[in-house]
Each structure stands twice: as structure tokens, then as C-alpha cells.
N, C-alpha and C positions, 0 to 999 in steps of 0.2 A: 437498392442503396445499402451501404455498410451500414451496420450498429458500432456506432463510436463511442468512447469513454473517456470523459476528464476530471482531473482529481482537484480540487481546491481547498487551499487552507480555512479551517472547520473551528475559527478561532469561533465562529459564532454559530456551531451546535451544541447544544444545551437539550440536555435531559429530565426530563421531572424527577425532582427528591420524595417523591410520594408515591404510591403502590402503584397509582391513574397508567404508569407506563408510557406517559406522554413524552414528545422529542420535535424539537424544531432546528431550524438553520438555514443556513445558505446553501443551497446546493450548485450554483453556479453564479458566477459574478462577469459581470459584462464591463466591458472595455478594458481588458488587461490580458495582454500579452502570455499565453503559456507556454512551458518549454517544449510544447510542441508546434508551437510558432502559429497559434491560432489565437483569433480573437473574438470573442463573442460579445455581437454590439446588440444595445436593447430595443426591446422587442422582438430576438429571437422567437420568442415561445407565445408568440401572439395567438398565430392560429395552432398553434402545436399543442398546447395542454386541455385536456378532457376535465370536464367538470366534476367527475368522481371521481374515487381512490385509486391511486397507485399501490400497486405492491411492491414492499420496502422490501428488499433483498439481500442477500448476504454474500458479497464477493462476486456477486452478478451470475449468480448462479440461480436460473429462474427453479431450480426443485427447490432453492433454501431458503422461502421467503418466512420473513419475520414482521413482518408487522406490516401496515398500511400506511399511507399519508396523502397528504391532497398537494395542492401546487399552487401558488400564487405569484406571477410574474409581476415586480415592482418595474421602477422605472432603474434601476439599476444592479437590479441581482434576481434569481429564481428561489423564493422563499417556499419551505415543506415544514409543514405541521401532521403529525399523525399521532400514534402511538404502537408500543409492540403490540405482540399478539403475548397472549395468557399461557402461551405451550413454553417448553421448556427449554426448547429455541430460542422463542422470547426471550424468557429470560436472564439464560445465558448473556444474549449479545449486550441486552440493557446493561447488564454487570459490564460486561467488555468497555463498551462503551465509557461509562462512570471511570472503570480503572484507567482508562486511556492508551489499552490493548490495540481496541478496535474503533478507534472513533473520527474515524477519518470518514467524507462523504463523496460518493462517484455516482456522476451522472451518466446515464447509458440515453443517447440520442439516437437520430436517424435526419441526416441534413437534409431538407426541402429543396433547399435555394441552388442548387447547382444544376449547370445546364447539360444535355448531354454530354457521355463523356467525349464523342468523337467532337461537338462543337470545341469540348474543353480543351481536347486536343491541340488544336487547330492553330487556339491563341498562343499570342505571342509570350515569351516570358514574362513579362512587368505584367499582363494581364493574367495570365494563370495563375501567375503568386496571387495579387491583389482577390480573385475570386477563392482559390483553396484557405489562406487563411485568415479570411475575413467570415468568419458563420453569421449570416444574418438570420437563416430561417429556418427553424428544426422541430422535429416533431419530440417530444417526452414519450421514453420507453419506460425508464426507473430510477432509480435512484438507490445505490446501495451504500451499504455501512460496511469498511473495508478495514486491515487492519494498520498499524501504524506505519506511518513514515510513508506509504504509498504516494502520501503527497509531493513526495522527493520527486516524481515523474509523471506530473501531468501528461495525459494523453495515453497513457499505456493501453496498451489492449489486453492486458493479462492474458498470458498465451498456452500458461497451465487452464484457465479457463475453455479458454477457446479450443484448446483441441480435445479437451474432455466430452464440450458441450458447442461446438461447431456447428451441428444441424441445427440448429432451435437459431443461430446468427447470420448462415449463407448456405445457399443450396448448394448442395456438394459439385466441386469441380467450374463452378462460378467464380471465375477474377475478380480480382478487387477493384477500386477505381482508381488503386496507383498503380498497382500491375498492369492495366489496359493502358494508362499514360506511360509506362516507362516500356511497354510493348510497342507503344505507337513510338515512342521517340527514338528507338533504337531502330526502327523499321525504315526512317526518314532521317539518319545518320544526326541527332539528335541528342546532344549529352547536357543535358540542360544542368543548371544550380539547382534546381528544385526538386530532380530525380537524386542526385546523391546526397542534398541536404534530407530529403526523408528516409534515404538508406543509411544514409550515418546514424542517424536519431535514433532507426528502428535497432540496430546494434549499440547503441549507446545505451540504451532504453533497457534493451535484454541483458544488459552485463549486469547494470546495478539491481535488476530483480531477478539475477541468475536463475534466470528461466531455459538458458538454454547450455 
């Protein structure tokens, strides 16, 4: 399965004013709509969160972690409590963060709930939408501290990332699970809403983070 990423407004992460290095928030909020046309209903992360530490990360680059935090799935968002790390990484980002450089929060998942892809294939339109962006089930990979305005584009894949550090997210020369749907649907003379509303998104996405 892909490693996915979405960004939410971080009106409610908060930093400790004291040396502790401590930081909480929302790292994901369920039932609302993102501009990538996903919706993440509660209890996503039922069976998906590990009862010990996550490594808090930086831009989602698993070599730059900074700090730890744990996970608490409520009844209407995914709440993270940790603190930096003491290295100079650390606290850097904490600064970042405080000045509101860097203080946006991105969630790195991996979806449970989707069936195979050739099943997903199969379905009809109204039923492919309703399963691709509906996320009921998803496993916690991290959670990272990103820098400003990223929130502009929920869902991004940040693709300066990905092709830096691509091995460590899909094994080389493995399709995605929208390149396998938009393979099957061009194969079965298939020009569906759903393959050019995610290829629009996907270039809409890359222009405003001139990534490419």
C-alpha cells in the first residue's frame, strides 16, 4: 500500500514556553472534507496506533527525526503529545515552530480499508468514489512538523521528498494504486471522473509547491 500524507490547519498545536520541549495538537481531524477530496471518518486509527512512541519527523524525511510523541485517537480528531529531542535539531525546529516558520502538522498514514485493487477496479463509478475518499481504516506511520502554508494543500505527497527518499516509501518500479486504476481503465476504454479529477489535483498540487 502507498504511504499517504495530509496536512491540517494546526490552529490547535501548541508548544511548551518552558525548556521541558513539550508540543501537542491535532494531527488529523475527522469528518472534513480535504482538498484532496478525502475524508477521514472516526475511528480511523482504531486499530492503526501503537502504544509507544512515534518518531516526530521533519518534512517527512525519516533521516531528520526530531523529537517523539505518542497518539491518542479521540472521538473526533487524532491528538499527539510528545516532546523534542535535546540535539540541536531539536531545537532548531522548536524555534521554528514558536516563530511560525515551521509549524504546520502532516500526517504520514498507510490505508487498511481498501480492497484489492483489481476488486477496486471493477467497481462502478459512485462506488469507487465513495470507497477512495471515504478513509475509514489506516495504520499511523508519523507525523511530521512541516514548514508554513503547506496547509495550502492538503494531501500533497511532497515529491522533492519522495524522489530524494522514494526507497524507504515503494519498492522501486512498483505502481501506485492510482496508476494500476488509471491502467486498468484505459485498458477497458474507461475515461472515468475520478482518473482526471486526481490528475488535475495532482498538477494543481505541483504548481502551487513548484515542485516541478
Amino acid at each position: 500500500m502507498d504511504l499517504e500524507f495530509r496536512v491540517f490547519e494546526t490552529h490547535d498545536f501548541r508548544v511548551g514556553e518552558d525548556q521541558d520541549g513539550t508540543f501537542d495538537g491535532v494531527a488529523c481531524q475527522y469528518g472534513k472534507k480535504d482538498s484532496y477530496g478525502t475524508t477521514f471518518h472516526p475511528g480511523v486509527f482504531r486499530r492503526g496506533i501503537d502504544k509507544g512512541s512515534y518518531a516526530y519527523l521533519f518534512m517527512h524525511n525519516p533521516l531528520d527525526p526530531i523529537g517523539t510523541f505518542r497518539a491518542d485517537e479521540q472521538s473526533n480528531l487524532l491528538h499527539i503529545a510528545g516532546a523534542y529531542d535535546g540535539t540541536q535539531a531539536g531545537r532548531d525546529k522548536r524555534a521554528m515552530a514558536r516563530s511560525g516558520s515551521a509549524r504546520e502538522l502532516s500526517v504520514g498514514f498507510i490505508r487498511t480499508d481498501l480492497p484489492p485493487w483489481e476488486k477496486l477496479a471493477e467497481m462502478g463509478d459512485e462506488d469507487r468514489t465513495d470507497v477512495l475518499d471515504n478513509i475509514r481504516s489506516a495504520r499511523l506511520v508519523e507525523v511530521s512538523q512541516i514548514t508554513a502554508r503547506m496547509a495550502a494543500v492538503p494531501g500533497s505527497k511532497l515529491k522533492t521528498v519522495r524522489s530524494a527518499l522514494g526507497a524507504f516509501y515503494t519498492e522501486a518500479g512498483e505502481p501506485t494504486l492510482a496508476e494500476r486504476l488509471a491502467d486498468y481503465d484505459r485498458a477497458h476504454g474507461r475515461d472515468t471522473e475520478i482518473l482526471n479529477k486526481r490528475m488535475e489535483e495532482r498538477r494543481r498540487r505541483a504548481a502551487l509547491l513548484r515542485l516541478v
